[in-house]
C-alpha positions, -999 to +999 in steps of 0.1 A: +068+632-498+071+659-523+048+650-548+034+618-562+014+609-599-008+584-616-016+579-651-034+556-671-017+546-706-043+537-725-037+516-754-005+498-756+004+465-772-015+442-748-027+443-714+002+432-694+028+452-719+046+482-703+041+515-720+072+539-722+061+574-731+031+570-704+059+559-680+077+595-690+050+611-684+040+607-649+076+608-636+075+645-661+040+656-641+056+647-606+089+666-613+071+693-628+047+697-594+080+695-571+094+720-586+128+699-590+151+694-616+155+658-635+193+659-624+183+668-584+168+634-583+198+610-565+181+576-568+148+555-580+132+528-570+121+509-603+093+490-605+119+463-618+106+430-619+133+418-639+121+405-667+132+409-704+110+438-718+098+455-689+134+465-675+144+482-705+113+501-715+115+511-680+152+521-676+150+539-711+118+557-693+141+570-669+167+582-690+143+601-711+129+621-683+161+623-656+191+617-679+196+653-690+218+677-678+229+649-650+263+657-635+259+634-604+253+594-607+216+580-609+213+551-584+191+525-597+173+497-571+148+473-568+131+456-534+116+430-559+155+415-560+155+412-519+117+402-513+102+392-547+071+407-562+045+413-533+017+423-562-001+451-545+017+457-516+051+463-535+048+499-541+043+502-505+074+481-501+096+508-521+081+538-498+095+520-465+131+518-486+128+556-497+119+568-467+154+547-456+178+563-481+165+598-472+173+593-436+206+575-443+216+593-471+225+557-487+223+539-516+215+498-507+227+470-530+207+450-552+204+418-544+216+391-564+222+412-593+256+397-613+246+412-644+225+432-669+198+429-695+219+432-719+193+459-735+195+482-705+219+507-713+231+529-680+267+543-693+248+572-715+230+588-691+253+584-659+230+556-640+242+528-617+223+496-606+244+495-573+257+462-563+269+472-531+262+497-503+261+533-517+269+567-501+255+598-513+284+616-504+285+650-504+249+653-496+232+679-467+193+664-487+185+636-508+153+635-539+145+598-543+118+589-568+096+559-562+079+537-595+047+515-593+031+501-623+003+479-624-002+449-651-035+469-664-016+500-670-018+521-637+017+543-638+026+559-602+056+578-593+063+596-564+097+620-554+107+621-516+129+644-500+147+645-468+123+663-446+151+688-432+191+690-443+206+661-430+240+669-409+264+641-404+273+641-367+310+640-359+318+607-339+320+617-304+359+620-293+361+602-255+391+617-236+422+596-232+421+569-208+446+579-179+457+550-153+476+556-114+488+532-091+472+537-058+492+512-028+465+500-007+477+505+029+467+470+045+456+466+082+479+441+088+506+420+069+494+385+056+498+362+083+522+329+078+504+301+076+531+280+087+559+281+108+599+264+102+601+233+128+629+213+121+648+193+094+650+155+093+673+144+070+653+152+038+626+161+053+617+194+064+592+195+090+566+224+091+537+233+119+504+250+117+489+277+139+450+268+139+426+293+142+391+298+131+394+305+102+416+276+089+395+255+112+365+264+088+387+256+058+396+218+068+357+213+079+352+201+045+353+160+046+352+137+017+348+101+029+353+107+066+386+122+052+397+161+057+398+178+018+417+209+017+412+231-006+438+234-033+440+273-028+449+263+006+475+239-006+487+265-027+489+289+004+513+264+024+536+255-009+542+291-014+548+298+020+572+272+029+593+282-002+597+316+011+610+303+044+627+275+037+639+281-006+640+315+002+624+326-031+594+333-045+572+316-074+544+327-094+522+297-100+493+293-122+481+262-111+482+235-089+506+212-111+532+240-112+534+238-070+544+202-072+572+207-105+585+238-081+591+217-050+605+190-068+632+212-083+638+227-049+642+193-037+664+182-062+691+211-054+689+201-014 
């Protein structure tokens, strides 16, 4: 935080009724202790509560004191649009954002906002009430002021800075994926499950060489009855169509082993 202000206006028009020149003037006193210019400021957070007189008093505030000599656009925001007014806990509400947009070096939207008091005027002094996410582009540092007015006539105003030049980071480049084929050289071929016995008329007859292992794959019994597994299942259909079809299927499934036996059957 570079510098922050309070005044008192005095007498205005009643006690709840906003007070423009005293609003000037603390924004004026903080600018003048930081040492920065009205056009180094990027963005303020208003006091903006939205309602019909104190928006415009306050946004004609602004453009008397940070208006001149402005090359660069004035971002204008309000937390009251996102949260609502937290009485006397909202000025500590638009710190936490300014702190934000120092660090990020962006500009968040205003919520619900689809259109102007028509007596706030923005196009003459180069200010925008952002309806979307802002970047301050170009940036290496970012000024944000901060407004907080009380109903009795307590004017605050603070200016932050980023607290050292902020470099953007280039994204960090990953090399190029690369990909080899590597052949795994197995032990031992994969065994046949089965073995060509004979053909009876339609029928071709195939045995099984039982081991251990497949003896531990038909231990599984459903109602006294042996269950094979259907990846078993699978196993024999594709290797009795490489002995006996003498080709090779690629079968996702159960239901394509049966529609691939069929139409082998069908051509015998």
């Amino acid at each position: 935080m570079l510098r922050a202000k309070m005044c008192q206006d005095g007498r205005s028009s009643s006690l709840t009724a906003p007070n423009g020149p005293a609003q000037q003037r603390v924004i004026n006193a903080a600018l003048g202790l930081s040492g920065l210019k009205a056009a180094e400021v990027s963005a303020v957070e208003c006091h903006g509560t939205g309602t019909a007189l104190g928006d415009p008093i306050e946004v004609g505030g602004l453009r008397g004191t940070l208006g001149d000599g402005r090359l660069d656009t004035l971002f204008l925001m309000a937390g009251k649009s996102n949260v609502g007014h937290l009485e006397g806990a909202a000025g500590a509400l638009g710190l936490q954002k300014c702190l934000a947009i120092v660090a990020q070096l962006e500009v968040p939207p205003n919520l619900h906002l689809s259109s102007l008091n028509p007596h706030v005027e923005l196009q003459d002094f180069n200010a925008k009430a952002s309806t979307a996410l802002e970047k301050l582009s170009g940036m290496v540092s970012a000024n944000v002021g901060l407004s907080s007015f009380g109903f009795g006539g307590t004017n605050a105003h603070a200016l932050l800075q980023s607290s050292r030049p902020h470099v953007r980071e280039p994204p960090e480049t990953l090399p190029a994926l690369s990909f080899r084929r590597i052949a795994f050289p197995w032990a031992a071929p994969v065994p046949r499950l089965l073995s060509l016995k004979r053909r009876e008329g339609s029928t071709v007859i195939f045995e099984v060489q039982v081991d251990a292992e497949l003896v531990g794959l038909c231990s599984h019994m459903v109602y006294d009855q042996t269950c094979l597994s259907s990846a078993l299942l699978v196993a024999f259909a594709m290797d009795a169509c490489r002995q006996h079809a003498k080709q090779a299927v690629q079968l996702k499934n159960v239901q394509m082993v049966a529609e691939a036996l069929a139409k082998q059957c069908s051509r015998d």
